[in-house]
C-alpha positions, 0 to 999 in steps of 0.5 A: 597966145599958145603957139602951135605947130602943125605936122602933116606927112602927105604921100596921095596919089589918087584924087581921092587922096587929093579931096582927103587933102584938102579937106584936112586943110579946110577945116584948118583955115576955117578955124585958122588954127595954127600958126605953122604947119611943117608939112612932109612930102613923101612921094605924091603925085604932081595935083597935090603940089598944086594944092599945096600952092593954093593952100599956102597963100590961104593960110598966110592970110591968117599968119599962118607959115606952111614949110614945105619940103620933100623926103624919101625917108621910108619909115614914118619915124624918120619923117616925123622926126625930120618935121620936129626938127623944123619945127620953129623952137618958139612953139609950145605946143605940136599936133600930129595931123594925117592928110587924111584927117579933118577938124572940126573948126569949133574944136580947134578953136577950143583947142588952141584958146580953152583948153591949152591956153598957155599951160605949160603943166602938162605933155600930151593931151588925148583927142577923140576921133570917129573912124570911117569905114567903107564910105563916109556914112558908117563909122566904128565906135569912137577911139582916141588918140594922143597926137597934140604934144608941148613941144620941146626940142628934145622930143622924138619918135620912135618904132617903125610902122606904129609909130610913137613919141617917146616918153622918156623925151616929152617934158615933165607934166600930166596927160588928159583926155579932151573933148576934142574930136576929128573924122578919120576917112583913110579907109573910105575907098576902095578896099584894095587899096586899104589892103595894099597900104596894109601891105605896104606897112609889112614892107617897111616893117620887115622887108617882106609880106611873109607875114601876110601868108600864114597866121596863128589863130587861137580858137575859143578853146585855147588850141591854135591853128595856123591859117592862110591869112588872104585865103582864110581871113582877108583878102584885097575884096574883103579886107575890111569886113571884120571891121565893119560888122561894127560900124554904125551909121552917121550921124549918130547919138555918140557923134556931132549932129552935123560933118565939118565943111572939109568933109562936105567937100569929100562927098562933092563930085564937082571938087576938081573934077568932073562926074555925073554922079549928081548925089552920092550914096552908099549904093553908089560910093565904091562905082564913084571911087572907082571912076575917080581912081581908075587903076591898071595896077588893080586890073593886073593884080586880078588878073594874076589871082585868075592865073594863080588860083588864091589871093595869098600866091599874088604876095611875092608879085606885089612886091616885086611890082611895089618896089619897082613904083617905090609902092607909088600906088599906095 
């Protein structure tokens, strides 16, 4: 029988964040899918711990071991690689899974006892995935991803934001493409938070958000003109406008007919907490996430755009804001 590991780096501190977690874990335990889960802490608040105790009973139920730890690493390479370096050396195969991501428990299934097998002729397989965009009933067109791996020790990533695996350290073997299929949800909340984990990449990559300031814009006929990103372009309001001209509602004729049990929990209001919403909808989704994730630093970050007069003058504020809460609003 394959054996499998599981790599989740997890950094919430919303409940949002925390329903996006634990849907992430149900549709693992419904499939009891792996046989280890090496699971990242990167900074989340103390709600997400006490889920983590809750799940780790659960999934040993099956057999399955979760070995948790914390790390301040900043970039995403280095915590990925800390989770290869505790991976357990008998593993043969590692999927790459993000907090905010969840399975399908049948695809998983197929995954571990159809697809894999204990085929060793191989080195990475592609999955499909569907892109959640603004609230969990509109997705972009579907996408895929490379994110399950036959596991050696010599395996590594590498980059700093997109990060990838590099090539030259996976094993000898043919890479295709799967049937498999998970949802995306990390863009289904508000859009200001969207933007200031945007934001909070260009941090990590150079240290600075200049990059956000000014942007090269070729236009049809060739000539470029220089635009102001926020003012011009995107800005905390409207930051993922050019994406969702694209969208499409769920379910549709390209995607399963039905949403996996972990995402039914997403759109719970009673998981954890209590709301008056007795059903939730577009029309009333961005009110619901508010009421969940209230935030002070959302308030200020308005009010210095009133005293400024443009989104693009309130870049060197964030920052200096972000780095005093090592960007713990993310």
């Amino acid at each position: 029988m394959a054996f499998i590991s599981v790599h989740m780096i997890v950094k919430e501190n919303t409940r949002l964040g925390l329903k996006f977690l634990n849907g992430c874990f149900k549709s693992l335990y419904d499939a009891q899918y792996p046989n280890e889960i090496v699971l990242c802490d990167n900074g989340s608040f103390k709600l997400v711990f006490e889920l983590y105790r809750e799940w780790i009973g659960k999934f040993k139920e099956f057999g399955c071991e979760v070995k948790l730890f914390s790390s301040n690493a900043k970039d995403f390479t280095g915590l990925r690689n800390e989770c290869l370096a505790r991976t357990n050396p008998d593993a043969h195969y590692w999927h790459w899974i993000d907090s905010d991501e969840m399975y399908y428990p049948e695809d998983l299934d197929v995954l571990k006892n159809d697809v894999v097998k204990d085929r060793l002729d191989f080195r990475q397989i592609w999955t499909y995935f569907h892109h959640f965009m603004i609230h969990p009933w509109q997705i972009q067109d579907m996408a895929t991803k490379d994110n399950f791996f036959r596991f050696t020790p010599k395996v590594r990533w590498h980059g700093g934001v997109h990060e990838h695996v590099h090539p030259d350290s996976l094993p000898e073997g043919h890479c295709f493409q799967s049937e498999v299929e998970y949802l995306h949800y990390g863009y289904v909340r508000q859009q200001w938070r969207t933007c200031l984990k945007w934001l909070h990449y260009d941090w990590i990559q150079h240290g600075h958000l200049n990059g956000y300031k000014r942007e090269n814009i070729q236009n049809p006929d060739g000539s470029v003109v220089q635009k102001d990103w926020f003012r011009d372009w995107r800005h905390p309001n409207n930051i993922l406008w050019d994406r969702n001209t694209v969208c499409k509602p769920y379910p549709n004729d390209k995607t399963k007919n039905f949403v996996c049990q972990g995402a039914t929990d997403l759109v719970n209001p009673q998981f954890m907490f209590d709301s008056s919403f007795n059903e939730l909808n577009i029309d009333n989704w961005g009110e619901y996430t508010e009421e969940l994730d209230k935030s002070e630093f959302w308030q200020k970050w308005q009010d210095k755009y009133e005293e400024v007069g443009t989104w693009t003058d309130t870049l060197d504020w964030v920052a200096q804001e972000m780095v005093k809460c090592d960007w713990s609003v993310v």
